[in-house]
KOLNUMAR-489309 format. One line per 3 residues: number of its first residue (from 1); their letters; for each residue x, y, z of N, C-alpha, C. Coordinates in nm, 3 decimals, always signed. Example, Ala and Ser with C-alpha at 12.3 -4.5 7.8 and 13.67 -1.06 7.14 Angstrom:
1> AS> +1.319/-0.569/+0.780/+1.230/-0.450/+0.780/+1.320/-0.330/+0.780; +1.285/-0.225/+0.708/+1.367/-0.106/+0.714/+1.290/+0.003/+0.787 .
//
This chain:
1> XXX> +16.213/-7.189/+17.594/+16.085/-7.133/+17.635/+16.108/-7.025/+17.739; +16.060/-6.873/+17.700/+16.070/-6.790/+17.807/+16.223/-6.772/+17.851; +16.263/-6.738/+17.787/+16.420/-6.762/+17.806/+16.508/-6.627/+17.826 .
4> XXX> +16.556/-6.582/+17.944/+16.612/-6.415/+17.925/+16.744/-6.451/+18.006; +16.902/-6.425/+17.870/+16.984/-6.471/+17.961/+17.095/-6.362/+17.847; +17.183/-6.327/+17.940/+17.260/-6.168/+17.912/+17.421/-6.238/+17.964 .
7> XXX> +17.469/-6.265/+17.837/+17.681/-6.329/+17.921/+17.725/-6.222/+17.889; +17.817/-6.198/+17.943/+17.905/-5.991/+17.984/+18.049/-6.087/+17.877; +18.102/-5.955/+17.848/+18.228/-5.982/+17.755/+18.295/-6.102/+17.767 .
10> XXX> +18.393/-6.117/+17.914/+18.505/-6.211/+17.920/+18.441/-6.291/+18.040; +18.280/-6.321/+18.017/+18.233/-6.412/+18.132/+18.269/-6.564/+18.108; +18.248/-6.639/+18.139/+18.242/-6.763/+18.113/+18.131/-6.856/+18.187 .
13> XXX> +18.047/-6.909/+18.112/+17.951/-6.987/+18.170/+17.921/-7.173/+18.116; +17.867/-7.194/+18.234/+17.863/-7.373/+18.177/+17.687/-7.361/+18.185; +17.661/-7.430/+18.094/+17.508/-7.438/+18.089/+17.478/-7.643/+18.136 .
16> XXX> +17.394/-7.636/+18.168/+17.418/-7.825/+18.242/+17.238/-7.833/+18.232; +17.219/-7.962/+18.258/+17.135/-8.008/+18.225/+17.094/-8.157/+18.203; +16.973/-8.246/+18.218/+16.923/-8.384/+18.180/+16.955/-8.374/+18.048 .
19> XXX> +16.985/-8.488/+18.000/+16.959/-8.487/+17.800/+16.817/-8.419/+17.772; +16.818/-8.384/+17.663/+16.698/-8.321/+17.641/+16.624/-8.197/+17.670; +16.744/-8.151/+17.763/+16.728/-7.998/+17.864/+16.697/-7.875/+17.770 .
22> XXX> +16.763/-7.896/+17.644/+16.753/-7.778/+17.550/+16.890/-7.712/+17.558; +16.980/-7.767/+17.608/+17.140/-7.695/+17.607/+17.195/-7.719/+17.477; +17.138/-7.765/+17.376/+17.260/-7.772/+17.246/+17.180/-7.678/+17.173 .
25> XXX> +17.023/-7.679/+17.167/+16.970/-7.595/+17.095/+16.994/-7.434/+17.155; +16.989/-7.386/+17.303/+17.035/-7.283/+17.344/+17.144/-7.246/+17.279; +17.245/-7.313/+17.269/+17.382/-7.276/+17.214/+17.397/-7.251/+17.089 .
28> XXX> +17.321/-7.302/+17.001/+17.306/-7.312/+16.903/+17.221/-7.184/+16.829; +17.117/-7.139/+16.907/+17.056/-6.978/+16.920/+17.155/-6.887/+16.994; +17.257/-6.893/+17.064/+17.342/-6.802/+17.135/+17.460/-6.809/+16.954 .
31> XXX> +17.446/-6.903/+16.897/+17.576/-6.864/+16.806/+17.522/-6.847/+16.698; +17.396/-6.842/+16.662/+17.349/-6.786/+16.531/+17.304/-6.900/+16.423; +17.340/-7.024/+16.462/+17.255/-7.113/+16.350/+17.156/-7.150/+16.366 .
34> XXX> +17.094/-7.149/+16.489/+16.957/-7.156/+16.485/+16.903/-7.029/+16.502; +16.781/-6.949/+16.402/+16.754/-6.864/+16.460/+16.608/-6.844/+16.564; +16.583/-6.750/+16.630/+16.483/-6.795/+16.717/+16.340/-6.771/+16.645 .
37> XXX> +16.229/-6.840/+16.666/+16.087/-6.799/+16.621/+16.005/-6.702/+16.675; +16.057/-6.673/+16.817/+16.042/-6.577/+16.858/+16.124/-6.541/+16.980; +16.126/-6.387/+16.995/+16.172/-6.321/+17.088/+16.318/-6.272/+16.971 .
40> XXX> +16.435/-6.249/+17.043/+16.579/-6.177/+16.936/+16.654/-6.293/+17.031; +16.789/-6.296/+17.017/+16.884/-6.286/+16.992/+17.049/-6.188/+16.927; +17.072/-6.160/+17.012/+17.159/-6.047/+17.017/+17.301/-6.076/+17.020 .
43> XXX> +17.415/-6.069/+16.945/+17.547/-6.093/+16.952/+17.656/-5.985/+16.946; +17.674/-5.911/+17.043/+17.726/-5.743/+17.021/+17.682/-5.691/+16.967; +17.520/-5.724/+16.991/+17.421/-5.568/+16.965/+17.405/-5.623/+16.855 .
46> XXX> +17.387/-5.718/+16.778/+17.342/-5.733/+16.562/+17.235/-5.852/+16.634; +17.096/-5.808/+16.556/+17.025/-5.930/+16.556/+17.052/-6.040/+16.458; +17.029/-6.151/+16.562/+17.098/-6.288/+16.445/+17.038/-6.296/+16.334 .
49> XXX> +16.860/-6.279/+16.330/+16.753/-6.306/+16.245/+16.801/-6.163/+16.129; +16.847/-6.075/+16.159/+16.887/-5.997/+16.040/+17.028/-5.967/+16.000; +17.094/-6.024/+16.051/+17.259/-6.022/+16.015/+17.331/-6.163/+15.950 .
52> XXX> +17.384/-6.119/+15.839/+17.430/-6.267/+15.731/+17.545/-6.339/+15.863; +17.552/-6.479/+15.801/+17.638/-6.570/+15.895/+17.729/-6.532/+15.906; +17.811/-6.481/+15.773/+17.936/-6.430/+15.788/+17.974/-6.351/+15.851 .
55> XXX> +17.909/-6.227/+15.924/+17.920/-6.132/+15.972/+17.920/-6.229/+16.187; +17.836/-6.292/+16.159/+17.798/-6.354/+16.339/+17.958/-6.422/+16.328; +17.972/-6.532/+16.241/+18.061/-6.608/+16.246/+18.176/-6.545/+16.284 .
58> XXX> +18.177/-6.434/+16.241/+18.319/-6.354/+16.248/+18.375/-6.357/+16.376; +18.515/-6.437/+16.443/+18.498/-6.391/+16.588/+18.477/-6.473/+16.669; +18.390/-6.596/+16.599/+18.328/-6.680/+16.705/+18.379/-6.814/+16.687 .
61> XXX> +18.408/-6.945/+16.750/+18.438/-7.075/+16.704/+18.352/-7.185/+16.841; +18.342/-7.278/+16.759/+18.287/-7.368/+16.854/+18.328/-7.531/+16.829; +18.319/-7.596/+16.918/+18.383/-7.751/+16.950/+18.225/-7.793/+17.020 .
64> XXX> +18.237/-7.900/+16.931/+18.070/-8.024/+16.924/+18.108/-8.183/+16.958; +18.013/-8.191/+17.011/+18.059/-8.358/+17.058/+18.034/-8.447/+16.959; +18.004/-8.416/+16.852/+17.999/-8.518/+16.728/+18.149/-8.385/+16.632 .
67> XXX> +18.244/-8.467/+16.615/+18.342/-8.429/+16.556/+18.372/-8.458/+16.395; +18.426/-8.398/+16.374/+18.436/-8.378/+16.189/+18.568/-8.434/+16.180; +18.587/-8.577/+16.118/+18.727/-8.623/+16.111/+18.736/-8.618/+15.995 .
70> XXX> +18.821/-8.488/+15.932/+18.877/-8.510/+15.785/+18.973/-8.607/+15.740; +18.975/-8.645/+15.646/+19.040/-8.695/+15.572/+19.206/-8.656/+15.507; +19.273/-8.577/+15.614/+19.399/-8.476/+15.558/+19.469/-8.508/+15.665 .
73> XXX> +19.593/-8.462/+15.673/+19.687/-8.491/+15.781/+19.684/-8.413/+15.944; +19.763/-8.441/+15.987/+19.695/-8.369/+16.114/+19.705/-8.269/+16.136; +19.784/-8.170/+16.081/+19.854/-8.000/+16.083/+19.674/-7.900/+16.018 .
76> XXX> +19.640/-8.006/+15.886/+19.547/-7.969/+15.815/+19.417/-7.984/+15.830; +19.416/-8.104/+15.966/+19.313/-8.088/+16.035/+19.256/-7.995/+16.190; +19.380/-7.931/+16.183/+19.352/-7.818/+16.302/+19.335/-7.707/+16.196 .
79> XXX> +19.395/-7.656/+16.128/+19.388/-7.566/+16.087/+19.249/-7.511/+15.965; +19.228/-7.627/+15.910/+19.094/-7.650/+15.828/+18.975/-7.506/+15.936; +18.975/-7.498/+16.065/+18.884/-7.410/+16.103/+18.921/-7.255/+16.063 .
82> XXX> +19.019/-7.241/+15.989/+19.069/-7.115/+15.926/+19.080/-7.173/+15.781; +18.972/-7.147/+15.698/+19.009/-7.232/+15.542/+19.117/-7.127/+15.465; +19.157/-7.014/+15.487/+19.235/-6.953/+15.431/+19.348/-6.951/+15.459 .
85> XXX> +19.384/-7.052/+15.607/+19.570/-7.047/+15.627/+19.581/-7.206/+15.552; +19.486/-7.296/+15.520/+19.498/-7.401/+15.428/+19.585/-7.359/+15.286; +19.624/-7.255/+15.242/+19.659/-7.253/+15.088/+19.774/-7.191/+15.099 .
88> XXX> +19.812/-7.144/+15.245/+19.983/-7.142/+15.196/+20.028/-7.188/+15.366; +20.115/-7.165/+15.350/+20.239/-7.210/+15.459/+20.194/-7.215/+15.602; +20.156/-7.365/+15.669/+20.111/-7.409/+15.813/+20.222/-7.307/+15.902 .
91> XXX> +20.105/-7.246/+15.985/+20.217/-7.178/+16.154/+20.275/-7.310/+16.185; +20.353/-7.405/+16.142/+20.364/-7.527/+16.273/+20.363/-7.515/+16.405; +20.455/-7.390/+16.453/+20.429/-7.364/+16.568/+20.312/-7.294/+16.684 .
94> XXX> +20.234/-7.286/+16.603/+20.103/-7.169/+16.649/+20.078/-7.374/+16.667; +20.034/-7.439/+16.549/+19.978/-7.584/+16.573/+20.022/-7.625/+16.663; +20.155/-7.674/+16.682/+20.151/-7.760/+16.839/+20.120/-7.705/+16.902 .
97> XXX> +20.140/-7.599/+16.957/+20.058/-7.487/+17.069/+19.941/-7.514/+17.069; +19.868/-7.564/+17.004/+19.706/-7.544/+17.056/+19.666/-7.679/+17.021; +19.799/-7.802/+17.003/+19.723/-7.944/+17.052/+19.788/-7.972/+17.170 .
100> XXX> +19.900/-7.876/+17.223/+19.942/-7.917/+17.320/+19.898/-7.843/+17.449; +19.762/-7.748/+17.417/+19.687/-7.674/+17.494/+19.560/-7.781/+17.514; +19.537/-7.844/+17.385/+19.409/-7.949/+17.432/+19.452/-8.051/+17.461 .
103> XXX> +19.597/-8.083/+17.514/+19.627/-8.214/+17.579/+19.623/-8.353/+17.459; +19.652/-8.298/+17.337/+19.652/-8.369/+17.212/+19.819/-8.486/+17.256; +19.785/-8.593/+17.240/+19.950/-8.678/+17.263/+20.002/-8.679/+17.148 .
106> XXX> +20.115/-8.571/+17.124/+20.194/-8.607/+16.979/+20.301/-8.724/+16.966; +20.314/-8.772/+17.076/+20.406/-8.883/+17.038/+20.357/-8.986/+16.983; +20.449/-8.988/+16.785/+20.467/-9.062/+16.704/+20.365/-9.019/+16.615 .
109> XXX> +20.350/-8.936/+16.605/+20.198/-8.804/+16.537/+20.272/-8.711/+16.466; +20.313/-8.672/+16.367/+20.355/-8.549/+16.306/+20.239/-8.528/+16.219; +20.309/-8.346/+16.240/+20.187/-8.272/+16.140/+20.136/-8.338/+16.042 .
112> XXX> +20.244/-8.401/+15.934/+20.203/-8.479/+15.821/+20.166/-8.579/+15.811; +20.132/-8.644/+15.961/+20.022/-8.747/+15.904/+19.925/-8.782/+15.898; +19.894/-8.837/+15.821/+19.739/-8.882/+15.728/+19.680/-8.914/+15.854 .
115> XXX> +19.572/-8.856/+15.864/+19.467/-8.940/+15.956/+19.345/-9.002/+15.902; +19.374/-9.118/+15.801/+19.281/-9.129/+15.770/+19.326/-9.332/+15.694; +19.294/-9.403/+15.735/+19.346/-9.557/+15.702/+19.334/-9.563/+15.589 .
118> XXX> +19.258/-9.525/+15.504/+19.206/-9.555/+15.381/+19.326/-9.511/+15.328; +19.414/-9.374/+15.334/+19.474/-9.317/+15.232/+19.683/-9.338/+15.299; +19.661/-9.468/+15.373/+19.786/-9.507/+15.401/+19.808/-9.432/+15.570 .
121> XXX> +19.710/-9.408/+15.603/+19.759/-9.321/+15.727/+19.678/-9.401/+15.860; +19.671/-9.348/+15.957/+19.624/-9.405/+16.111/+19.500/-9.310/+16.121; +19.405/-9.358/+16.234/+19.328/-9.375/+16.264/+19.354/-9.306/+16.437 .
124> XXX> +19.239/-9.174/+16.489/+19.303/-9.180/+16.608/+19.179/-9.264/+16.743; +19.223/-9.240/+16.839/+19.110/-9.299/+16.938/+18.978/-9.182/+16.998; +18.852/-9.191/+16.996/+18.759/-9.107/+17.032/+18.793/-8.993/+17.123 .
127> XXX> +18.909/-9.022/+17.213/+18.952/-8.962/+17.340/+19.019/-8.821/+17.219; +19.136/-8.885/+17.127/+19.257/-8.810/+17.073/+19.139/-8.742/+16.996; +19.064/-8.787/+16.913/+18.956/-8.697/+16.793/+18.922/-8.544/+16.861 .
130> XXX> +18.869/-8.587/+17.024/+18.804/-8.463/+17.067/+18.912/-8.391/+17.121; +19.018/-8.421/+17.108/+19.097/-8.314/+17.162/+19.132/-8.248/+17.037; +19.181/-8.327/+16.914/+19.172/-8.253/+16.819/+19.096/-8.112/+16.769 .
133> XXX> +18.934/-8.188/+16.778/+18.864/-8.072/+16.785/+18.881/-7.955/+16.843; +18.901/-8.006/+16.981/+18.973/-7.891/+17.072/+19.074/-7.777/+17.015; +19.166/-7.824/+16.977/+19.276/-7.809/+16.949/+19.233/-7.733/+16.793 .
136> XXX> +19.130/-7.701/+16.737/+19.081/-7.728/+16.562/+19.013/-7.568/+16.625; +18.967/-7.589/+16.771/+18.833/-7.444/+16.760/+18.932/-7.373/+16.851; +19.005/-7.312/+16.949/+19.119/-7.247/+16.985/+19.223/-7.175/+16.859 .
139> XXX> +19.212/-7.307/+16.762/+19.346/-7.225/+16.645/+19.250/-7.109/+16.601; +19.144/-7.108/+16.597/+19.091/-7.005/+16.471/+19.036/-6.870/+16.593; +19.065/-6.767/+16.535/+19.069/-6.648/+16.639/+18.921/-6.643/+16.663 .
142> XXX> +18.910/-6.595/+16.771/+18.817/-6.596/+16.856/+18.744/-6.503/+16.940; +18.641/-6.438/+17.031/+18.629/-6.369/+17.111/+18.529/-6.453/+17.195; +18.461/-6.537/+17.120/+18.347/-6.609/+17.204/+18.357/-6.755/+17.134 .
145> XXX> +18.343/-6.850/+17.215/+18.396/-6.952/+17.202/+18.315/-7.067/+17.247; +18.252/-7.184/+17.190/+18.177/-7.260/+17.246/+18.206/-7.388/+17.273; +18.169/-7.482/+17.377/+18.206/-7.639/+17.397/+18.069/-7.690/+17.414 .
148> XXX> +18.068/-7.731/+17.320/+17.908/-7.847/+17.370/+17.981/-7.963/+17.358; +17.953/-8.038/+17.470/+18.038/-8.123/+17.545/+18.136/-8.206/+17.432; +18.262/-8.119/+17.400/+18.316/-8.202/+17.310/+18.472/-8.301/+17.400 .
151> XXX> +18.411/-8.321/+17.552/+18.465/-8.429/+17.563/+18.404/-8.556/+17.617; +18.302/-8.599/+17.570/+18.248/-8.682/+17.603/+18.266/-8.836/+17.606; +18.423/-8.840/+17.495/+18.487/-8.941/+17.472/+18.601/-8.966/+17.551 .
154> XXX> +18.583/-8.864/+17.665/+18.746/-8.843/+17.791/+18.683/-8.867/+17.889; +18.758/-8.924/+17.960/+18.726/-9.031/+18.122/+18.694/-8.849/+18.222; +18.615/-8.851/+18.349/+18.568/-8.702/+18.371/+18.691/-8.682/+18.470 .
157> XXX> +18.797/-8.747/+18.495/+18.917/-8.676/+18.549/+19.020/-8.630/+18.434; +19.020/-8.666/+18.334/+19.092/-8.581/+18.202/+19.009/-8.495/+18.198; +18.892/-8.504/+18.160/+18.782/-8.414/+18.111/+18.829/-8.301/+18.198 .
160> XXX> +18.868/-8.286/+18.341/+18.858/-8.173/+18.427/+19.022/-8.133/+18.398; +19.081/-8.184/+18.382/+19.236/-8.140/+18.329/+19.244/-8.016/+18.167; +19.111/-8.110/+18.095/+19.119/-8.028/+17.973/+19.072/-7.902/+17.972 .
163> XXX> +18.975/-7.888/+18.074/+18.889/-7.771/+18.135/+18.964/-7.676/+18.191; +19.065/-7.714/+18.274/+19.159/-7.619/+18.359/+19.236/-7.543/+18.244; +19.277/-7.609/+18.151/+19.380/-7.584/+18.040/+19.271/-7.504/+18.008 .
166> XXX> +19.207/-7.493/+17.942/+19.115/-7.409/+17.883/+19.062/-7.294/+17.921; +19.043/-7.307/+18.067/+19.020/-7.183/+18.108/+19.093/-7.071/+18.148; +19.208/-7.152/+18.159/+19.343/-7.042/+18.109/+19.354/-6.989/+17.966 .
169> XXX> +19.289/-7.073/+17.869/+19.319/-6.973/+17.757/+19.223/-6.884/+17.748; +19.096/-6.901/+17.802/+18.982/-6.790/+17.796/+18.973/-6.683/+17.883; +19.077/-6.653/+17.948/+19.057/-6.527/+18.047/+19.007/-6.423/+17.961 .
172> XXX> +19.034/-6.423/+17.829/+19.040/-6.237/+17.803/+18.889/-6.295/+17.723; +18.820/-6.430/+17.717/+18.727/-6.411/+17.627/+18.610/-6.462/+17.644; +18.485/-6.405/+17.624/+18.341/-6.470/+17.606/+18.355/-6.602/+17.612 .
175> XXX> +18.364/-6.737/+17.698/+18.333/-6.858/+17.688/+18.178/-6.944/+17.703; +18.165/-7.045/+17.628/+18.026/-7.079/+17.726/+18.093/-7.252/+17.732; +18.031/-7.316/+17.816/+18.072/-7.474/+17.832/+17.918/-7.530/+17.844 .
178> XXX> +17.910/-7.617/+17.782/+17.781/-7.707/+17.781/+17.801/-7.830/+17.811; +17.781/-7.897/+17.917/+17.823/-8.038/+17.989/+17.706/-8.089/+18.043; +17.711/-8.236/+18.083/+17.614/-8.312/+18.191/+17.714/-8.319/+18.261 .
181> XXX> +17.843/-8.328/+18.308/+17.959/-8.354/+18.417/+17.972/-8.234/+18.485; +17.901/-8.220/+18.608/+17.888/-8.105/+18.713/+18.054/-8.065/+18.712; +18.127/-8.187/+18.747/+18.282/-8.163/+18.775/+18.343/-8.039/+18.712 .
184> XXX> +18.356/-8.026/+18.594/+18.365/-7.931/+18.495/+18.262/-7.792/+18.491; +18.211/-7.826/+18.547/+18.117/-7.656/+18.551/+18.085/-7.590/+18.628; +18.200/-7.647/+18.736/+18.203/-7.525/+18.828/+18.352/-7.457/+18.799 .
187> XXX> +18.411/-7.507/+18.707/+18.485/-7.393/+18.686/+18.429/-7.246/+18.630; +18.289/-7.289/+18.588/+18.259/-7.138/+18.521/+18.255/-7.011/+18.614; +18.213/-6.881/+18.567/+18.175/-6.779/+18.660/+18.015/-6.773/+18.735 .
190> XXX> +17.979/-6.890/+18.627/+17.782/-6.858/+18.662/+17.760/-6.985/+18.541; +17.669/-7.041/+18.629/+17.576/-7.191/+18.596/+17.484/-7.199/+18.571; +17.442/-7.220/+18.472/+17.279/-7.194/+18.397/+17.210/-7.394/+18.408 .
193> XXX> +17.102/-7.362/+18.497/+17.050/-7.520/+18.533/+16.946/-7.524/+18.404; +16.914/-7.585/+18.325/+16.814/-7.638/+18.221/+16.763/-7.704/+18.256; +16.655/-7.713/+18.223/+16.533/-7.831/+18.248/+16.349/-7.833/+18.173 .
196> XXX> +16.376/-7.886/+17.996/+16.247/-7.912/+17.952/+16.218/-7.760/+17.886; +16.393/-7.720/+17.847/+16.357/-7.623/+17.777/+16.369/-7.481/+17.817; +16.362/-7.512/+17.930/+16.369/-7.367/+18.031/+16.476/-7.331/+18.104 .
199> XXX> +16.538/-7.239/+18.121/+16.606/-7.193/+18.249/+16.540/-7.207/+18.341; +16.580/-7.294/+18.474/+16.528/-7.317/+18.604/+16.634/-7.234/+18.737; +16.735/-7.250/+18.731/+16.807/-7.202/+18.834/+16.939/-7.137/+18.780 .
202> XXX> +17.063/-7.061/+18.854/+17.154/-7.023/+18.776/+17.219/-6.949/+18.935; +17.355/-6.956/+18.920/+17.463/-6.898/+18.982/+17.608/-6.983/+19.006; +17.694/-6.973/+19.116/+17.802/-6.982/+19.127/+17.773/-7.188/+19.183 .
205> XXX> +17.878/-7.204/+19.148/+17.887/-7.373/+19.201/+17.804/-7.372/+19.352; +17.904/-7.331/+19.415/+17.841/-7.296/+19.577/+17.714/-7.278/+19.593; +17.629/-7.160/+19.556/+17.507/-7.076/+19.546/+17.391/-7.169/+19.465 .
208> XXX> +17.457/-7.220/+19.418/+17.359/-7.342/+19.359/+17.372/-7.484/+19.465; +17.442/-7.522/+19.517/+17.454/-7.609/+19.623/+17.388/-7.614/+19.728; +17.361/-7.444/+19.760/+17.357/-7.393/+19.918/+17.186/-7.415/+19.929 .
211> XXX> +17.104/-7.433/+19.806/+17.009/-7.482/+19.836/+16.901/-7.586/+19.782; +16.794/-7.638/+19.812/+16.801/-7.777/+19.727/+16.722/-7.740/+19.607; +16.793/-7.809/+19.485/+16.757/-7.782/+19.374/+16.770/-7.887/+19.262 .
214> XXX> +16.785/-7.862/+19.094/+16.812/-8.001/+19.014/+16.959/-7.982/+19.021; +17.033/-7.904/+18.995/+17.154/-7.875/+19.037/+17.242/-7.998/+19.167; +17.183/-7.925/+19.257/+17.241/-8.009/+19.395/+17.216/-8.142/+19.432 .
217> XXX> +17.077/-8.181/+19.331/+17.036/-8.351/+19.298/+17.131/-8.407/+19.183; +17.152/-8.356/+19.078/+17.241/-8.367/+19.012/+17.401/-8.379/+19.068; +17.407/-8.299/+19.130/+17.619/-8.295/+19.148/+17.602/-8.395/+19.261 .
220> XXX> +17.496/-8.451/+19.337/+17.521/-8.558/+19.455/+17.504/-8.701/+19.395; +17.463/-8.658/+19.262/+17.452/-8.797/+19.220/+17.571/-8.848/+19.151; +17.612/-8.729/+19.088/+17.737/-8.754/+19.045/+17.851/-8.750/+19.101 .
223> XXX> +17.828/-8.723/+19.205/+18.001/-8.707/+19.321/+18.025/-8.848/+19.296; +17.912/-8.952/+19.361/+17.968/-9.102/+19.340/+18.024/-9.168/+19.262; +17.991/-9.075/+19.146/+18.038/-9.138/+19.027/+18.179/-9.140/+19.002 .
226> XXX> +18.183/-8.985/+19.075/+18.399/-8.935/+19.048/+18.428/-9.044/+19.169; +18.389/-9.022/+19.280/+18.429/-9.118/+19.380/+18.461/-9.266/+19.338; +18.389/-9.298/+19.261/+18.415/-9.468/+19.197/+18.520/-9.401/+19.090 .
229> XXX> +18.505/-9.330/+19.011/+18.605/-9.339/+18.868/+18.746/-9.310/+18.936; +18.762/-9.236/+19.040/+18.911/-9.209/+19.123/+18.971/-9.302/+19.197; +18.888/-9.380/+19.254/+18.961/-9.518/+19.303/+18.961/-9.574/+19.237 .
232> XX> +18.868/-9.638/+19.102/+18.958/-9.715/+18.988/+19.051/-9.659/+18.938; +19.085/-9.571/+18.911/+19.225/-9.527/+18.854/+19.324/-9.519/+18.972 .
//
């Protein structure tokens, strides 16, 4: 609702929010599958509502907190986000590179195996799936790049490990991060607060702190939370 928000080339932003804030559907109008009913949407200048998918898609990849576990081995499940390096010869090495960028544990994991019980193979844990994913939207080239919270199955002190890693690979590119874990979104450059649909507040971790807001009710509620999850571990 009323919504006017402009990300510069190699910005990077976390959008945060209550459930229900409107951050998956935002993201979801920032990448072209939803289109808007009103007002545009703009992706290097092409309106979404008149430009085919193929053309938006081009360029762009994104990681979702509900994950797509194929049925193929694990080389073929990173790479599946490029369906055309599927039909001849796996980079192996481009692959470990970018599960060992999402903090993927290969020990006792090779490319070739089945991830899937049914067809003689293993099964991984919610934690390993989303890094996969991770690891699935990085392989396929990129300029703008999306996370709606696809670690929601990682404890929020990994979660902030996977983030650091990540934002080293996005220096040169358009990122956006979509989280409820404040921890993680102040790595961005600029913080978009949601609330009921709307943009309510927006700037730097700090600048959003410095005065009282849902933001600064939010990250105080959750400090306690890291505070308890760090002394249990």
């Amino acid at each position: 609702k009323s919504i006017s928000l402009t990300i510069g080339k190699k910005e990077t932003i976390a959008i945060v929010g209550e459930n229900g804030a409107g951050k998956s559907t935002l993201v979801r109008l920032l990448m072209g599958i939803y289109r808007p009913t009103r007002g545009r949407v703009l992706i290097g200048g092409a309106d979404t509502a008149n430009t085919s998918p193929g053309l938006l898609y081009r360029g762009l990849s994104g990681v979702f907190q509900k994950v797509q576990k194929y049925k193929l081995d694990l080389g073929e499940n990173v790479v599946i986000s490029v369906p055309e390096n599927m039909s001849g010869c796996i980079d192996e090495g481009k692959v470990k590179k970018v599960l060992e960028e999402a903090g993927f544990e290969q020990e006792g994991i090779g490319l070739k195996t089945m991830l899937s019980p049914e067809y003689g193979g293993i099964d991984l844990s919610g934690g390993q799936w989303q890094r996969l994913a991770i690891a699935r939207g990085i392989y396929r080239q990129n300029d703008f790049i999306v996370l709606d919270e696809p670690t929601a199955a990682i404890d929020p002190i990994e979660e902030t490990r996977v983030y650091l890693r990540f934002q080293k690979m996005m220096e040169d590119k358009c990122a956006v991060i979509v989280t409820h874990r404040l921890g993680s979104a102040r790595l961005a450059d600029r913080i978009i607060v949601m609330d009921k649909g709307k943009i309510i507040d927006e700037g730097t971790h700090e600048e959003l702190l410095s005065h009282s807001g849902k933001y600064a009710e939010m990250y105080e509620e959750q400090a306690k939370w890291y505070e308890r999850e760090t002394t249990e571990t």
